[in-house]
ZAVOPA-630265 format. One line per 4 residues: their letters; for each residue z, y, x of C-alpha. Coordinates in pm, 1 decimal, padded with zeros to 6 digits. Each point is the difference from the previous one (the first is absolute). Layout:
# ZAVOPA-630265
A> Z:Y:X; ...
//
This chain:
# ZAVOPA-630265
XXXX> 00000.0:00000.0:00000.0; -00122.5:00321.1:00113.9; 00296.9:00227.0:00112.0; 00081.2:00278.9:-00237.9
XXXX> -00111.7:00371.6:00094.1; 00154.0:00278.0:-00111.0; 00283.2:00238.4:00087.9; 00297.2:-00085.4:00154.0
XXXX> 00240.0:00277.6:00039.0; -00017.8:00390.1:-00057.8; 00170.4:00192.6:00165.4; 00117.8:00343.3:-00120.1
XXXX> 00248.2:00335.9:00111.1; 00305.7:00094.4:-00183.8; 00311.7:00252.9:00018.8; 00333.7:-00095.9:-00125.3
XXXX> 00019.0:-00392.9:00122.2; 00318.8:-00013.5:-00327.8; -00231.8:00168.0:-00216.7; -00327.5:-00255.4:00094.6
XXXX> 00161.7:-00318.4:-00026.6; 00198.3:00126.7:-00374.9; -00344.5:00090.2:-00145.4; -00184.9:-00351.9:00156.4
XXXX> 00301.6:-00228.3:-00069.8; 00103.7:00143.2:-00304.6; -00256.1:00160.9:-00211.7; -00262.9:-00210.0:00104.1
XXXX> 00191.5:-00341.1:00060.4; -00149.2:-00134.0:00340.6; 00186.3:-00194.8:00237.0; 00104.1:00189.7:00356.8
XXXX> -00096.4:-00311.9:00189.9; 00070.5:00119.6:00349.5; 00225.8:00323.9:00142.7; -00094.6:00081.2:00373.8
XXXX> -00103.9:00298.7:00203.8; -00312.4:00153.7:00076.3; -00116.4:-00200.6:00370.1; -00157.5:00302.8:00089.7
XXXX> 00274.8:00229.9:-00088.8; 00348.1:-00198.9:-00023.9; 00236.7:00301.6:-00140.1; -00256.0:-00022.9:-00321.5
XXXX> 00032.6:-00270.3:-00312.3; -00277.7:-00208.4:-00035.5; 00010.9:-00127.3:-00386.0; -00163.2:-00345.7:-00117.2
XXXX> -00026.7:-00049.2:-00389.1; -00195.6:-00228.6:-00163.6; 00048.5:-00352.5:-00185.3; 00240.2:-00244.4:00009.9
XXXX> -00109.9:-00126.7:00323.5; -00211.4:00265.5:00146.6; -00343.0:-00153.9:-00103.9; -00303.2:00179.1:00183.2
XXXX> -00146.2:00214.0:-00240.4; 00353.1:00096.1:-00125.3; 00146.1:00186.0:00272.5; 00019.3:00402.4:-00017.2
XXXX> 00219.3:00108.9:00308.6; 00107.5:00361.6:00068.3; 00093.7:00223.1:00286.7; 00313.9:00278.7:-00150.2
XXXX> 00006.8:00269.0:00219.2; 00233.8:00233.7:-00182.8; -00088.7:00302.6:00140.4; -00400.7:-00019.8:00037.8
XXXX> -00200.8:00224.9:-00219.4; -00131.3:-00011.8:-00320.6; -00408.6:-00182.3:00017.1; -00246.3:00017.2:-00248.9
XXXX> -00262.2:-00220.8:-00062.2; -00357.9:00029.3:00292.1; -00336.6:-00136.5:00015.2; 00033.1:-00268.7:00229.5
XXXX> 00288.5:-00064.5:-00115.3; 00096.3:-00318.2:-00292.4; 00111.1:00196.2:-00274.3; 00137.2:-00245.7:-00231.4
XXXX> 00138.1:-00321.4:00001.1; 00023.4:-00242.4:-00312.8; 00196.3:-00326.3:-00081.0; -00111.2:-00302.8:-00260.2
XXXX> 00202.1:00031.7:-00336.7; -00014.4:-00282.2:-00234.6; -00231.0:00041.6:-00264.2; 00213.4:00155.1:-00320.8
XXXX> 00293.8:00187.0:00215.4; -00108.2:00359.2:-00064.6; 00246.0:00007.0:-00285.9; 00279.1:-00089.5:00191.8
XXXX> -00129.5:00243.6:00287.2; -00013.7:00306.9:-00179.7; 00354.3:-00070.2:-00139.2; 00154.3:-00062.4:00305.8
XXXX> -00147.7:00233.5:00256.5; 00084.3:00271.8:-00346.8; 00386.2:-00157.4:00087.6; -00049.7:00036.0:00349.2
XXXX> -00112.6:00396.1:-00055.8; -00305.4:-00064.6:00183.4; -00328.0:00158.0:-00125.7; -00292.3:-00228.0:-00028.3
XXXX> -00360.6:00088.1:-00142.4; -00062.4:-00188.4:-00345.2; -00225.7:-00301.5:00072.0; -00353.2:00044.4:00017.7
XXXX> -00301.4:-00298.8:00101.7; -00189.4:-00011.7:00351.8; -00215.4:-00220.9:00087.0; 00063.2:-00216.2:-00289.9
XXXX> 00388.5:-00012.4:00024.7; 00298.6:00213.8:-00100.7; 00186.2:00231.7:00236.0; 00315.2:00226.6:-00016.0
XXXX> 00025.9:00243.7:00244.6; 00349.7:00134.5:00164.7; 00156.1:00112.1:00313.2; 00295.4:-00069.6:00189.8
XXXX> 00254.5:00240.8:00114.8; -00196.0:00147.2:00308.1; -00326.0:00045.6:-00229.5; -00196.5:-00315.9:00086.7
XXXX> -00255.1:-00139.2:-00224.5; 00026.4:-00323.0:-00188.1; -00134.4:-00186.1:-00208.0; 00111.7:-00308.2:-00262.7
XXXX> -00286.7:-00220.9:-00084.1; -00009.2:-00233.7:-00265.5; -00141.5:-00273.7:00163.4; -00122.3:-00381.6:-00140.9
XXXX> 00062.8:-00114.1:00322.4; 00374.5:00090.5:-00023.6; 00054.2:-00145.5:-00336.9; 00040.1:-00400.1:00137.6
XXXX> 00184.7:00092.4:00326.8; 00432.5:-00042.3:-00087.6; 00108.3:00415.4:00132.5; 00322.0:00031.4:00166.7
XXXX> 00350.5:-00099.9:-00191.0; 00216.1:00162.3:00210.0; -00068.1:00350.8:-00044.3; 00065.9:00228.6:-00303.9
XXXX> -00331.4:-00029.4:-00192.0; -00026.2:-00317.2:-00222.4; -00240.2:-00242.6:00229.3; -00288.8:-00031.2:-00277.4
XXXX> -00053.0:00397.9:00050.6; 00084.2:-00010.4:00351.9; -00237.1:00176.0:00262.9; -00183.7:-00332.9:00184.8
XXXX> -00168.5:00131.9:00313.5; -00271.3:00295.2:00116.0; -00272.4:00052.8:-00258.5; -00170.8:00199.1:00283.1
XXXX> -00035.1:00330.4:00158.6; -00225.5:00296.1:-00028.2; -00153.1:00181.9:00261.5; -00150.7:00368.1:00031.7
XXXX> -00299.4:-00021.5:00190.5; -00279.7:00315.4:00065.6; -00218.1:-00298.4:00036.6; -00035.0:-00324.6:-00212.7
XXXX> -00257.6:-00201.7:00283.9; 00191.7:-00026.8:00321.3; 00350.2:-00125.4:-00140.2; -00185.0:-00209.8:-00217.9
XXXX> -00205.6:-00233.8:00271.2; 00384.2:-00032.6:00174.1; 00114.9:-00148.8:-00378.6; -00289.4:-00167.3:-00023.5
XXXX> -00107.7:-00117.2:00366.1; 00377.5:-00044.9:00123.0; 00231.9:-00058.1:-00220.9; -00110.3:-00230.6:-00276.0
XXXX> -00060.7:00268.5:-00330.3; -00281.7:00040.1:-00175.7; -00134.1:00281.4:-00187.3; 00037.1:-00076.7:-00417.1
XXXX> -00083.8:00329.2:-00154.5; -00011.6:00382.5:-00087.1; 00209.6:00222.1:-00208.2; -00138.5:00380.6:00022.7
XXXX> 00149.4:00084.6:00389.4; 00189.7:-00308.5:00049.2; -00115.8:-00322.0:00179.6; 00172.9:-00332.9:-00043.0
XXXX> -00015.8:-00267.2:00228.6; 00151.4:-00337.8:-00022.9; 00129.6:-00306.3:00198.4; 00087.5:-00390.4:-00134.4
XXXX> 00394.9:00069.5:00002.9; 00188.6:-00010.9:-00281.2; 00166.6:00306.1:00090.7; -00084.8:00282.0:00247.3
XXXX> -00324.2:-00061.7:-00093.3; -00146.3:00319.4:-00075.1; -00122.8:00319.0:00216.0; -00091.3:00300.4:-00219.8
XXXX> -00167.2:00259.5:00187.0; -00057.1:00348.5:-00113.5; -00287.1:00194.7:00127.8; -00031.8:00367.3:00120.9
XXXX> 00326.1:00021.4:-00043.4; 00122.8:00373.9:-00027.3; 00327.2:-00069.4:00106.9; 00147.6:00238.7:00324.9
XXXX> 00392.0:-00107.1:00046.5; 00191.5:-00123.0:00273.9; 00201.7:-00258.2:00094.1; 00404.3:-00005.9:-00076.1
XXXX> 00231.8:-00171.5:-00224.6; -00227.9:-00160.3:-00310.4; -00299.4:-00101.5:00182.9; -00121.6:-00292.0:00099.1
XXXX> 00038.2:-00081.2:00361.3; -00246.2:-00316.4:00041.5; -00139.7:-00274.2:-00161.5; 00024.3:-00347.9:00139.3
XXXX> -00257.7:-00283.6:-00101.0; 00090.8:-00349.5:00018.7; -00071.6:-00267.1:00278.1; 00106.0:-00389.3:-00045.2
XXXX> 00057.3:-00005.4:00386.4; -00035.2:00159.7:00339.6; -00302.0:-00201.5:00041.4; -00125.3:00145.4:-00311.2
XXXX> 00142.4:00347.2:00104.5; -00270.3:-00021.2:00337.0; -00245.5:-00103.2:-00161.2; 00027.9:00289.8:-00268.5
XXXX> 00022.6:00187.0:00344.6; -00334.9:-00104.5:00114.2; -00144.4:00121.2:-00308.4; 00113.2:00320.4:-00011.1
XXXX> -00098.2:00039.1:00371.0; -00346.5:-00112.6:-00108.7; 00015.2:00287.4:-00280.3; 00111.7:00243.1:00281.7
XXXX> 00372.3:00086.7:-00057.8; 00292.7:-00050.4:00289.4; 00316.5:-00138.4:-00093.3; 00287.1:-00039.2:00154.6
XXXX> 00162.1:-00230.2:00151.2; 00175.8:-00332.0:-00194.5; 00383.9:00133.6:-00045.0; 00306.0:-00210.7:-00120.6
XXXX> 00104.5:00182.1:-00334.2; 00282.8:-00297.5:-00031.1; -00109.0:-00146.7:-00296.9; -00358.3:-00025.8:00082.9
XXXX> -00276.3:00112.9:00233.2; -00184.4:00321.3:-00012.4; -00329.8:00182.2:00142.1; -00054.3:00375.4:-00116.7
XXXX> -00310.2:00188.7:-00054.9; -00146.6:00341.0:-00136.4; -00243.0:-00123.4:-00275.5; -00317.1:00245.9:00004.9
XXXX> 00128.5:00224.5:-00224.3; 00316.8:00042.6:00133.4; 00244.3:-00181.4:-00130.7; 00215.1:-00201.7:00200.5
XXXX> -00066.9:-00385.8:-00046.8; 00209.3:-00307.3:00091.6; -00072.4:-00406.7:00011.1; 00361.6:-00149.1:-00030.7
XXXX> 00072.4:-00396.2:00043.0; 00135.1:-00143.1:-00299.5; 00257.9:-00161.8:00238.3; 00254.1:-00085.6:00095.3
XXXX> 00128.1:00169.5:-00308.8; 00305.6:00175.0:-00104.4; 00291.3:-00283.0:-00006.1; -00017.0:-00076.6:00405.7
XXXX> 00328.2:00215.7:00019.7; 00093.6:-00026.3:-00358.8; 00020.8:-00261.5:-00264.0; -00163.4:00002.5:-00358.0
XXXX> 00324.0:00037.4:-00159.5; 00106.9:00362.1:00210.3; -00334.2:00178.7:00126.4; 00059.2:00333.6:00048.6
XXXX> 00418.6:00011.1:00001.5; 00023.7:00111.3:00362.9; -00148.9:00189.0:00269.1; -00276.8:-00189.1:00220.4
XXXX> -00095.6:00072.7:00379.1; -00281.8:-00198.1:00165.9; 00196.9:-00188.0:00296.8; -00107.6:00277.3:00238.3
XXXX> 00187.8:00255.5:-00198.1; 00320.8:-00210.7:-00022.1; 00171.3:00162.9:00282.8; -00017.2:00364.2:-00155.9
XXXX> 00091.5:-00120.2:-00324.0; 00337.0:00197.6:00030.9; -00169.0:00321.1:00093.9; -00251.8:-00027.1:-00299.7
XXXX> 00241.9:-00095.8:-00257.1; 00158.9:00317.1:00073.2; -00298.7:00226.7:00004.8; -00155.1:-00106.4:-00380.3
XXXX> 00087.5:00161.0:-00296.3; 00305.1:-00147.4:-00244.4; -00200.1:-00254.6:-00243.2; 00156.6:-00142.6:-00312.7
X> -00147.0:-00343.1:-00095.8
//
């Protein structure tokens, strides 16, 4: 069976680290599956949430850096990012995010399925999709939304491009999408996963922000292996674009690259997953350092913010 393609992880910037993982935990119920620091930047939170296990295609992760500026959406940039809904849930939704005193945009149909727009505390854009493919797949007990309305996984992302071609032959030629259809501006573009299967693209995008807290910081694509990760390496080096060097994120393997329109593209391992330093049952309960952190683990405690979990 062919390996699945898709998305594996986004990654985006927040502020107030208490503030992020309230509204993701919280209001909209996912799992914090892993609590560490940022490798490249170890007095900073980085923030795993996702399923009950972390699944690729599940996993939204966030730097909070609680005194960076205020962003605003940027060609080049993705601009939205949308998770899989059973089919049916809006009802609940709108009730509970109304509970939660979170504004949402009533639902209206793309691309043949319903959304509900929102945003989260820092102003980034999301999106609940109700999605067939979510509607046989058992959501998360442990959290506070009832499982049969719980979010599953990624629905996809959306990306602000000046120009549809280029990023398209890298979704297409690369990384295992292909393009579906048209809706006036927007492009969609589609893999074989279940979930994290879909790449909307948005041409001539008049959009002229910056980055900050509530943008996206990169979007990682998945790889079964490191074998798979090289060869996906080859191929963009036949296509023309650098990337760096493998690096050990931990939890799997990454290589980084600037797609052509600018935003900032990963292809992630879907191993070794998230319970090598954690079991199942208590993912996400306490602070995690890579081994060759260990010995400052003192110094870094001390340095991060006060979290409540």
């Amino acid at each position: 069976m062919e390996h699945d393609k898709g998305i594996h992880h986004i990654t985006a910037i927040a502020g107030n680290p208490q503030q992020n993982y309230d509204f993701y935990t919280e209001t909209l119920g996912l799992r914090m599956i892993k609590k560490t620091v940022n490798f490249d930047d170890i007095g900073t939170f980085h923030f795993y949430f996702g399923d009950e296990m972390g699944t690729p295609g599940s996993i939204l992760t966030f730097f909070p850096w609680p005194r960076i500026k205020q962003g605003r959406p940027s060609r080049g940039q993705a601009v939205a990012i949308s998770f899989s809904v059973p089919t049916h849930s809006f009802p609940f939704w709108q009730e509970w995010l109304k509970k939660k005193n979170t504004k949402f945009v009533e639902p209206f149909e793309r691309f043949g399925k319903k959304v509900l727009g929102l945003r989260d505390p820092d102003g980034l854009h999301l999106e609940l999709v109700e999605d067939p493919n979510a509607d046989d797949v058992e959501g998360w007990a442990g959290g506070p939304i009832p499982p049969e309305h719980a979010i599953r996984a990624f629905h996809g992302v959306t990306l602000a491009e000046e120009y549809l071609a280029p990023t398209g032959k890298i979704l297409e030629k690369v990384l295992g999408f292909e393009f579906d259809s048209k809706e006036d501006d927007r492009y969609l573009y589609q893999s074989n996963a279940r979930f994290g299967s879909v790449v909307e693209i948005i041409e001539h995008a008049d959009l002229k922000g910056k980055a900050g807290k509530g943008t996206v910081h990169h979007v990682a694509f998945r790889a079964k292996d490191e074998d798979e990760q090289f060869a996906l390496m080859e191929q963009l080096d036949i296509q023309g674009i650098q990337t760096t060097e493998i690096i050990d994120r931990q939890y799997f393997r990454s290589i980084y690259f600037h797609e052509p329109g600018g935003v900032l593209f990963e292809i992630a391992t879907d191993g070794p997953g998230f319970d090598i330093d954690e079991s199942k049952e208590h993912l996400g309960e306490e602070l995690k350092l890579p081994s060759w952190l260990e010995s400052k683990r003192e110094r870094i405690q001390q340095a991060l913010p006060d979290l409540q979990t």
